[in-house]
PDB file as gemmi writes it, atoms N, CA and C in Angstrom:
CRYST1    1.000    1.000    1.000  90.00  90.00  90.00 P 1                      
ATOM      1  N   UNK A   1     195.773 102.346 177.374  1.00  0.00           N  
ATOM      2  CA  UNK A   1     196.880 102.750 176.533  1.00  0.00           C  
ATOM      3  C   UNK A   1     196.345 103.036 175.134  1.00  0.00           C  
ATOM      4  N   UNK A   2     196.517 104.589 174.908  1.00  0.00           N  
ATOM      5  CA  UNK A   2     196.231 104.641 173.101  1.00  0.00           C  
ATOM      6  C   UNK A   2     197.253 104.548 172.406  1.00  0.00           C  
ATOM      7  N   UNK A   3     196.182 103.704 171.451  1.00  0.00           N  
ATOM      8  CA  UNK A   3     196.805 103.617 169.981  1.00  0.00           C  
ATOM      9  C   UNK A   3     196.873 104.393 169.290  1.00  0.00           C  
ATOM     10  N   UNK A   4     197.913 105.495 168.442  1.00  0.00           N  
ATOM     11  CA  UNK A   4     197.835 105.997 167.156  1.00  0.00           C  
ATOM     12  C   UNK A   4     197.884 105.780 165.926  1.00  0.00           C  
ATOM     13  N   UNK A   5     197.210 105.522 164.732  1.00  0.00           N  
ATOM     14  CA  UNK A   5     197.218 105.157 163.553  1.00  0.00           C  
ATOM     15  C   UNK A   5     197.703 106.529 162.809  1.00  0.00           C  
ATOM     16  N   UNK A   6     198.576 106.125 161.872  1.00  0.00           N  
ATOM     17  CA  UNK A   6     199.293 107.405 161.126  1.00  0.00           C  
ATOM     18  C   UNK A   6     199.249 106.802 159.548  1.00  0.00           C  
ATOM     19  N   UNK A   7     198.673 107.874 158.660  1.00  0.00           N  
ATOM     20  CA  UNK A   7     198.806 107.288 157.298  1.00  0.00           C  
ATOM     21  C   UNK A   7     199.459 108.563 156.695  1.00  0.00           C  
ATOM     22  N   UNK A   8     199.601 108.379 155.367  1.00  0.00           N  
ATOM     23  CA  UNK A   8     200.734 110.085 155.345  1.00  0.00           C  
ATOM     24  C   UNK A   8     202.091 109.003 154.196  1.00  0.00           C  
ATOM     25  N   UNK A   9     203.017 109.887 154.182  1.00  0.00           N  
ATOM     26  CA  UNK A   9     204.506 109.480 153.667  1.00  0.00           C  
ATOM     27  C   UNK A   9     205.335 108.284 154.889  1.00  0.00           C  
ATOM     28  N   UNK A  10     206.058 108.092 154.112  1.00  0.00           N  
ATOM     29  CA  UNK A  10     206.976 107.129 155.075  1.00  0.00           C  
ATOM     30  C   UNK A  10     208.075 108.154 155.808  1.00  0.00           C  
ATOM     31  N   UNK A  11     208.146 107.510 157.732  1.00  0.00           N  
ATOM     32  CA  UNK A  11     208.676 108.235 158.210  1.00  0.00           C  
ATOM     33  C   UNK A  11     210.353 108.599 158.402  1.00  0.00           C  
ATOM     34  N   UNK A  12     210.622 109.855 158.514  1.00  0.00           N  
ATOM     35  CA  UNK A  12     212.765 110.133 157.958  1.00  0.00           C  
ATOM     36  C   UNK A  12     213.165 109.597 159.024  1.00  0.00           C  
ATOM     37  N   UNK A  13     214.629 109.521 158.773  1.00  0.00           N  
ATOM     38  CA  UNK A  13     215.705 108.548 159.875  1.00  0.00           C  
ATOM     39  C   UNK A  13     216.533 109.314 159.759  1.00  0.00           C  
ATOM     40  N   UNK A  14     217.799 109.734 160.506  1.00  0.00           N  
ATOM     41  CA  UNK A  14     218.388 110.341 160.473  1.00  0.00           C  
ATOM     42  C   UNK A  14     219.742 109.634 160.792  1.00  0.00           C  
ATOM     43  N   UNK A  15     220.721 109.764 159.607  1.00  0.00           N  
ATOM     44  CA  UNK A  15     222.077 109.167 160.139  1.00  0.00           C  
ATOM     45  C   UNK A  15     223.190 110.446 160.047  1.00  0.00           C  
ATOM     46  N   UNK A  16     223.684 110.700 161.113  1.00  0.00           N  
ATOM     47  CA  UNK A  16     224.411 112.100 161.343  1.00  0.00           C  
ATOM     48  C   UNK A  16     223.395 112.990 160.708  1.00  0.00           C  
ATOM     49  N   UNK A  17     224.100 114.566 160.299  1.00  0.00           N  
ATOM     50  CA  UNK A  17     222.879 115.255 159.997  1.00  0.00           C  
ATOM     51  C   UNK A  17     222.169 114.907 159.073  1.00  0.00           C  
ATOM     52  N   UNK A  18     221.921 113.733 158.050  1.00  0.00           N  
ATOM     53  CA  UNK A  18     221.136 114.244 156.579  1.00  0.00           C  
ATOM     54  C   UNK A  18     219.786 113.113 157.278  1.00  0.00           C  
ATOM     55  N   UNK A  19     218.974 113.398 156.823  1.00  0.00           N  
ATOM     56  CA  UNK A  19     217.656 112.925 156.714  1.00  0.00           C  
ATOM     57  C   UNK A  19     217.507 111.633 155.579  1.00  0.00           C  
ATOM     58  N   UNK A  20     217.485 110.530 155.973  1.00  0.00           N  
ATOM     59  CA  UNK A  20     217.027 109.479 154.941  1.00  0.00           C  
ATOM     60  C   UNK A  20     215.697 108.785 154.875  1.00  0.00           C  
ATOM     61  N   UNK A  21     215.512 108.659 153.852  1.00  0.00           N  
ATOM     62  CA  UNK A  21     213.955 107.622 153.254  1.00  0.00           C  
ATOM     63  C   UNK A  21     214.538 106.535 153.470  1.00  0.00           C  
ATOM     64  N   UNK A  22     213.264 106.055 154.124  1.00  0.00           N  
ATOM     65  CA  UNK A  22     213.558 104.564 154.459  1.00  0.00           C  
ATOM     66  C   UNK A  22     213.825 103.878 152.850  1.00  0.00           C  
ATOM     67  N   UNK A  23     213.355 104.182 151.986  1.00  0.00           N  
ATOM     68  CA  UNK A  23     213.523 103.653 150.464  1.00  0.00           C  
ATOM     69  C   UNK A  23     215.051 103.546 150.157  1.00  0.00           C  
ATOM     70  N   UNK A  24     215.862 104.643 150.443  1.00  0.00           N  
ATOM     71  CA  UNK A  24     217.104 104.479 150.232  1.00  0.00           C  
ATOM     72  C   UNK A  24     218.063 103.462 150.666  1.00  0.00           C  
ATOM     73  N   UNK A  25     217.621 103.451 152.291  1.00  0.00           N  
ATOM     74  CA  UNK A  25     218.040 102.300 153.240  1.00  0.00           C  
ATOM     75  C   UNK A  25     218.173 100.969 152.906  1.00  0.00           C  
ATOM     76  N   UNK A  26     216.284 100.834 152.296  1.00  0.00           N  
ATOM     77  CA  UNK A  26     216.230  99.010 152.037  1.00  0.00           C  
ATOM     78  C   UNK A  26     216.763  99.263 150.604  1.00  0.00           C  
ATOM     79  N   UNK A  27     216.956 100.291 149.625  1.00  0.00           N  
ATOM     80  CA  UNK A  27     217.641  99.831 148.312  1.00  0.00           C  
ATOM     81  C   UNK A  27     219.366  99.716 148.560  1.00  0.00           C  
ATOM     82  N   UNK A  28     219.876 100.233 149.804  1.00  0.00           N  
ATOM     83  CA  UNK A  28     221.602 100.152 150.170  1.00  0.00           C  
ATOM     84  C   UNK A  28     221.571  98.546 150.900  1.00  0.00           C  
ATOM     85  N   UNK A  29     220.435  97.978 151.519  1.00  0.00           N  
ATOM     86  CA  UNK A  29     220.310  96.780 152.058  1.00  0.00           C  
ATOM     87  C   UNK A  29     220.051  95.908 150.523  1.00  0.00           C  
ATOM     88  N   UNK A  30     219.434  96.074 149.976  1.00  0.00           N  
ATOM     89  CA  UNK A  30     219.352  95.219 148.627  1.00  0.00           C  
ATOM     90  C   UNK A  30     221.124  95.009 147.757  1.00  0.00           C  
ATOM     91  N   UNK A  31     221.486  95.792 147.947  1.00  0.00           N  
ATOM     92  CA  UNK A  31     222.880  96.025 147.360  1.00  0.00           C  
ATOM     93  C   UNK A  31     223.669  95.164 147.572  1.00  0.00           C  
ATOM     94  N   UNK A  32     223.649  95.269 149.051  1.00  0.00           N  
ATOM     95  CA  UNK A  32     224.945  95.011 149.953  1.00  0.00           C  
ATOM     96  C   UNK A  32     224.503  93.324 149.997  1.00  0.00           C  
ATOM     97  N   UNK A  33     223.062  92.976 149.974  1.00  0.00           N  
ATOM     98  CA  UNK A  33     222.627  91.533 150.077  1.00  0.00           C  
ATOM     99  C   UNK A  33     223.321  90.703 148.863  1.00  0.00           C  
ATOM    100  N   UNK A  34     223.131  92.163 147.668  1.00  0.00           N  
ATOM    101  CA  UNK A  34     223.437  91.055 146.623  1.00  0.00           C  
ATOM    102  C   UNK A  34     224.238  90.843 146.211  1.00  0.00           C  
ATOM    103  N   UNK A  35     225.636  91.816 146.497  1.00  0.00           N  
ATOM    104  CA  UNK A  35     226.899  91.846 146.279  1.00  0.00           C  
ATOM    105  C   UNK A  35     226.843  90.937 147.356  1.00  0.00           C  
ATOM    106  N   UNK A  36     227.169  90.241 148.508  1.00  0.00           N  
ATOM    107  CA  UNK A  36     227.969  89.819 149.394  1.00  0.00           C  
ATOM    108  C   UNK A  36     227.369  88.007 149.040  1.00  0.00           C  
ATOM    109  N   UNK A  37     225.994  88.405 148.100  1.00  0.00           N  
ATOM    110  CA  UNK A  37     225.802  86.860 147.644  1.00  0.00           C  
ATOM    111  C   UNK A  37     226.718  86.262 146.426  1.00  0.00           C  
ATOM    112  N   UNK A  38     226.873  87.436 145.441  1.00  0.00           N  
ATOM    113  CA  UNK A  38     227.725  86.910 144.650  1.00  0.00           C  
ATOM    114  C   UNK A  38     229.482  86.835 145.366  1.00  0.00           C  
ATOM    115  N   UNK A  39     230.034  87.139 145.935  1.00  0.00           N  
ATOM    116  CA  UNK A  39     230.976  87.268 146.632  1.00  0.00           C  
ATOM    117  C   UNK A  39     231.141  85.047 146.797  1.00  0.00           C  
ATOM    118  N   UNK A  40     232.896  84.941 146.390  1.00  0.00           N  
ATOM    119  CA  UNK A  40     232.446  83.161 146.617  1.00  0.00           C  
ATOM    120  C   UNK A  40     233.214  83.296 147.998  1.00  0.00           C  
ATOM    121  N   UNK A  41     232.632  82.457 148.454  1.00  0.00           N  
ATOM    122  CA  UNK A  41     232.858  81.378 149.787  1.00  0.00           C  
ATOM    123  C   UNK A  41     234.469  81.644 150.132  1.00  0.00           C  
ATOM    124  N   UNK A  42     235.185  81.505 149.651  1.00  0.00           N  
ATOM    125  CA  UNK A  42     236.718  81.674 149.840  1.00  0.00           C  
ATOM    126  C   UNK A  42     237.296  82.735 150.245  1.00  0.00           C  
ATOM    127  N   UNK A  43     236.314  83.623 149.990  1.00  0.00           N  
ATOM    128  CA  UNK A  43     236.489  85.420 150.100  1.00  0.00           C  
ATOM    129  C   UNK A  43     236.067  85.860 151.407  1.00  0.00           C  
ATOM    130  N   UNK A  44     237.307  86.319 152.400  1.00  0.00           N  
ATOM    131  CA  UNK A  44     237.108  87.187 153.147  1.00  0.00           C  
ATOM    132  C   UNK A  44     236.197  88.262 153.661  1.00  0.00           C  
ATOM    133  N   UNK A  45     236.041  88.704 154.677  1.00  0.00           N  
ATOM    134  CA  UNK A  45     234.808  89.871 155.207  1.00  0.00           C  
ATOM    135  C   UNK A  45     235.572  91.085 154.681  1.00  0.00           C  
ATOM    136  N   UNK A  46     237.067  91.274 154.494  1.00  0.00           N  
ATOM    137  CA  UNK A  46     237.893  92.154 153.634  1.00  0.00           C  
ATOM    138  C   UNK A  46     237.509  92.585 152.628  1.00  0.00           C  
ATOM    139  N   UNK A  47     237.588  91.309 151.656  1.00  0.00           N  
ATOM    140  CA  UNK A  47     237.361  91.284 150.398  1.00  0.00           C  
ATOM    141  C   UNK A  47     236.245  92.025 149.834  1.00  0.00           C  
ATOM    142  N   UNK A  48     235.386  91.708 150.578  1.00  0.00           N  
ATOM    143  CA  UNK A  48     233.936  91.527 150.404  1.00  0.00           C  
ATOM    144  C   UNK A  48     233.368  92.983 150.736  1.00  0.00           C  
ATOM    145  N   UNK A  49     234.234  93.476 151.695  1.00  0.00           N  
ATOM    146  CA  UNK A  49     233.632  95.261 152.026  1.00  0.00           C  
ATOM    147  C   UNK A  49     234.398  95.812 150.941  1.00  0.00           C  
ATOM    148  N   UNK A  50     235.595  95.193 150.569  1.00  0.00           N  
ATOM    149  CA  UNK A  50     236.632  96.599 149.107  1.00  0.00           C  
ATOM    150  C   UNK A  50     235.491  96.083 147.929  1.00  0.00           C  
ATOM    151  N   UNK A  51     235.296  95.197 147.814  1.00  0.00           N  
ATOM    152  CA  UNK A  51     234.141  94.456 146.510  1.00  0.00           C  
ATOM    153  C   UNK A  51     232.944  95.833 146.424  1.00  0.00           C  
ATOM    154  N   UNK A  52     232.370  95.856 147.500  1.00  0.00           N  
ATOM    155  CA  UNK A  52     231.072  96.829 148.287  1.00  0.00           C  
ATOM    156  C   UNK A  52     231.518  98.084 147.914  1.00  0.00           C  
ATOM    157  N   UNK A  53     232.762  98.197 148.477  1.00  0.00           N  
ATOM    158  CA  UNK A  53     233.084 100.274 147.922  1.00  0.00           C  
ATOM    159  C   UNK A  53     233.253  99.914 146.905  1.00  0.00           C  
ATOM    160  N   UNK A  54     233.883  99.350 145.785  1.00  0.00           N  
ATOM    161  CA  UNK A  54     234.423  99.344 144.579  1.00  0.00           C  
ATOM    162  C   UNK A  54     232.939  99.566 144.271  1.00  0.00           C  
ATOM    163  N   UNK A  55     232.241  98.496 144.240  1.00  0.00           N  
ATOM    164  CA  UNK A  55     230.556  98.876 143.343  1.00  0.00           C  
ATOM    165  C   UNK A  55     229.916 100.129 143.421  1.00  0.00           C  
ATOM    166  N   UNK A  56     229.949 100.200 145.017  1.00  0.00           N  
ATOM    167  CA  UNK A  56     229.418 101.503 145.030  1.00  0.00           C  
ATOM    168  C   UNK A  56     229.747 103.195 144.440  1.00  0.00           C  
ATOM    169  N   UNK A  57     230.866 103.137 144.260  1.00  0.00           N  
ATOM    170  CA  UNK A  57     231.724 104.022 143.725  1.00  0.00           C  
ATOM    171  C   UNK A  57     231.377 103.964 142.068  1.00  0.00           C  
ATOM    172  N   UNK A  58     231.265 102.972 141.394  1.00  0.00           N  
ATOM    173  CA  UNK A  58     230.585 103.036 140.505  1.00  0.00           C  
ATOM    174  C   UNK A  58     229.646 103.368 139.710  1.00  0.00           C  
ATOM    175  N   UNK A  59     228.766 102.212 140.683  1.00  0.00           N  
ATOM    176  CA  UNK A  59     226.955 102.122 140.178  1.00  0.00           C  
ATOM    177  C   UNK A  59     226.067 103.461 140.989  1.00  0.00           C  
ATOM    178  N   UNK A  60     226.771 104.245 142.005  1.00  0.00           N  
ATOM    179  CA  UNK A  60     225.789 105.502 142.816  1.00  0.00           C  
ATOM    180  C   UNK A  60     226.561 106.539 142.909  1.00  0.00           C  
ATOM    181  N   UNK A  61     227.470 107.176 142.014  1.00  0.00           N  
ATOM    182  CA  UNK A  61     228.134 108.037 142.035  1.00  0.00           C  
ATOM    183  C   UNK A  61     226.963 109.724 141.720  1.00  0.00           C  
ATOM    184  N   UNK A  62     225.795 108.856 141.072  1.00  0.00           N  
ATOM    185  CA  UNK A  62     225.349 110.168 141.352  1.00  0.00           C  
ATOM    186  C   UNK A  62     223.815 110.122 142.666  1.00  0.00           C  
ATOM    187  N   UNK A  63     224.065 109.154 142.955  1.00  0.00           N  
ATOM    188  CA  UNK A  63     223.096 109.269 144.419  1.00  0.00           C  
ATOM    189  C   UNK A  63     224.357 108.943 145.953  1.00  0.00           C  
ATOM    190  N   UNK A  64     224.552 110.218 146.276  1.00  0.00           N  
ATOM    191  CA  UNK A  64     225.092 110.010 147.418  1.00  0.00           C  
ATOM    192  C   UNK A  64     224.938 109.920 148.707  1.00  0.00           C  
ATOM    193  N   UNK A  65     223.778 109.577 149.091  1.00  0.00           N  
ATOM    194  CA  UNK A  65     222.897 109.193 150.233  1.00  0.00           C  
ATOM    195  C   UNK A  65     223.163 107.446 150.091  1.00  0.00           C  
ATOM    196  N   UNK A  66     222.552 107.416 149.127  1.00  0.00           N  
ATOM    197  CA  UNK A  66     222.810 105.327 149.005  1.00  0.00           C  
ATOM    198  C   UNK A  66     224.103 105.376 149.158  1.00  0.00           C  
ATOM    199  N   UNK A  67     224.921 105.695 148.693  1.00  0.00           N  
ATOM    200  CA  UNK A  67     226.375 105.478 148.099  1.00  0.00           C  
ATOM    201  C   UNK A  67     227.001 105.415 149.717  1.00  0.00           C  
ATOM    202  N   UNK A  68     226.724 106.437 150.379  1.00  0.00           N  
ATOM    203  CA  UNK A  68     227.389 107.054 152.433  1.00  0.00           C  
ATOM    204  C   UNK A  68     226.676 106.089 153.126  1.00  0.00           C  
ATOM    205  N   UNK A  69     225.514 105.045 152.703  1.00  0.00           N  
ATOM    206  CA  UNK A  69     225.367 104.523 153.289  1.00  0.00           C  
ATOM    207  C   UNK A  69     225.609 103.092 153.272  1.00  0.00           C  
ATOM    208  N   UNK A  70     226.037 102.961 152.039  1.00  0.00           N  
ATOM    209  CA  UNK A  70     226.958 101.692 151.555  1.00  0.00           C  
ATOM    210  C   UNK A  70     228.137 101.281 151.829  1.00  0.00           C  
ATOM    211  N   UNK A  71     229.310 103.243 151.980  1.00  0.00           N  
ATOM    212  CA  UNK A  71     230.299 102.696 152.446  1.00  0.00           C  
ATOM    213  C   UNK A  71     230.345 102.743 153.756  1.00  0.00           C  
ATOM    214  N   UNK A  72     229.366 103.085 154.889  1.00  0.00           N  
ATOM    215  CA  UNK A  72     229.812 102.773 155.885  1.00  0.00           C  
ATOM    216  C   UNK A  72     229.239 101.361 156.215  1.00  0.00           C  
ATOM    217  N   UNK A  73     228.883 100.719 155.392  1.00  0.00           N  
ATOM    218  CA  UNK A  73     228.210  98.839 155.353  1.00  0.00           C  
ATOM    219  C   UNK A  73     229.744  98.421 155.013  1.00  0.00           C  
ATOM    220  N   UNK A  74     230.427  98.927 154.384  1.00  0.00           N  
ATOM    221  CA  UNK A  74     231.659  98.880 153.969  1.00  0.00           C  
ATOM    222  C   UNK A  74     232.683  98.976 155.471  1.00  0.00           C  
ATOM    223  N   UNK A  75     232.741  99.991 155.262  1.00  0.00           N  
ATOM    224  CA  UNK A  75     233.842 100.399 156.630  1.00  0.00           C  
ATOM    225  C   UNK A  75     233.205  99.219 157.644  1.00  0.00           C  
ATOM    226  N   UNK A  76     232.067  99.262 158.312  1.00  0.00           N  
ATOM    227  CA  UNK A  76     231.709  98.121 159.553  1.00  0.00           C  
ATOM    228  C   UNK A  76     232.171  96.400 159.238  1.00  0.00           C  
ATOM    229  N   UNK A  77     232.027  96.556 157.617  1.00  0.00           N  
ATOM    230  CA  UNK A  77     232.759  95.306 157.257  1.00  0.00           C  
ATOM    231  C   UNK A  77     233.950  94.889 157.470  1.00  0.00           C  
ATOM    232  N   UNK A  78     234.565  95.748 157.664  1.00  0.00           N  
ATOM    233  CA  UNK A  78     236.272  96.138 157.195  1.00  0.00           C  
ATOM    234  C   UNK A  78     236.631  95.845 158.789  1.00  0.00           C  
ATOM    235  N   UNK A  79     235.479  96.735 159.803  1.00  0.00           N  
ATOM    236  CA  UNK A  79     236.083  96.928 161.225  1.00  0.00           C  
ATOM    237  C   UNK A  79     235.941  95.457 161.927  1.00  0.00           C  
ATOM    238  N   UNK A  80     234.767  94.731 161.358  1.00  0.00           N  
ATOM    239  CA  UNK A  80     234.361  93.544 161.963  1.00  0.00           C  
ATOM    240  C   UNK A  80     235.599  92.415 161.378  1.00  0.00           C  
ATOM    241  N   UNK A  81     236.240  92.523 160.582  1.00  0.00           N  
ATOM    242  CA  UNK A  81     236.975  91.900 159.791  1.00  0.00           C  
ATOM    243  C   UNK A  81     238.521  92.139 161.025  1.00  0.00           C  
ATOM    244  N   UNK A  82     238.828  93.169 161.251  1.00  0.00           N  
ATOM    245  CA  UNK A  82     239.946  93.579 162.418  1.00  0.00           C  
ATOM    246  C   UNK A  82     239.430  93.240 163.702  1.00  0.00           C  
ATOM    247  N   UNK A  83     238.632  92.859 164.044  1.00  0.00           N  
ATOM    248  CA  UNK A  83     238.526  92.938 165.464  1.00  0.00           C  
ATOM    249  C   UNK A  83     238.619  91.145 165.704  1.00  0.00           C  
TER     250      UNK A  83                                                      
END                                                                             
């Protein structure tokens, strides 16, 4: 079985059509870590995804790749919260 070694750029992901950097990904995972840490204990999986769009709508209004991928960390929050 071969091995391939690849050095080069980091490789794209694709969520629906747009192409993402993994960079964008772990900085929408950094976000969402650190909003949902400050978030207190008393607070709902609700709360806590409108908390997530509210920021995001804010702080990435002009990067909208992070921002689409925040609110759907959002929306899955929201859905896991209904089910």
């Amino acid at each position: 079985m071969e091995k391939h070694h690849t050095s080069g750029p980091a490789p794209h992901y694709t969520l629906g059509l747009e192409k993402v950097e993994i960079d964008d990904v772990l900085d929408a995972c950094g976000v969402v870590g650190a909003v949902l840490k400050a978030v207190a204990p008393d607070l709902n999986t609700r709360s806590a995804a409108r908390l997530l769009a509210e920021a995001t709508r804010l702080e990435y209004h002009n990067e909208p790749l992070t921002r689409s991928i925040l609110v759907e960390v959002a929306r899955a929050l929201q859905r896991r919260e209904t089910q």
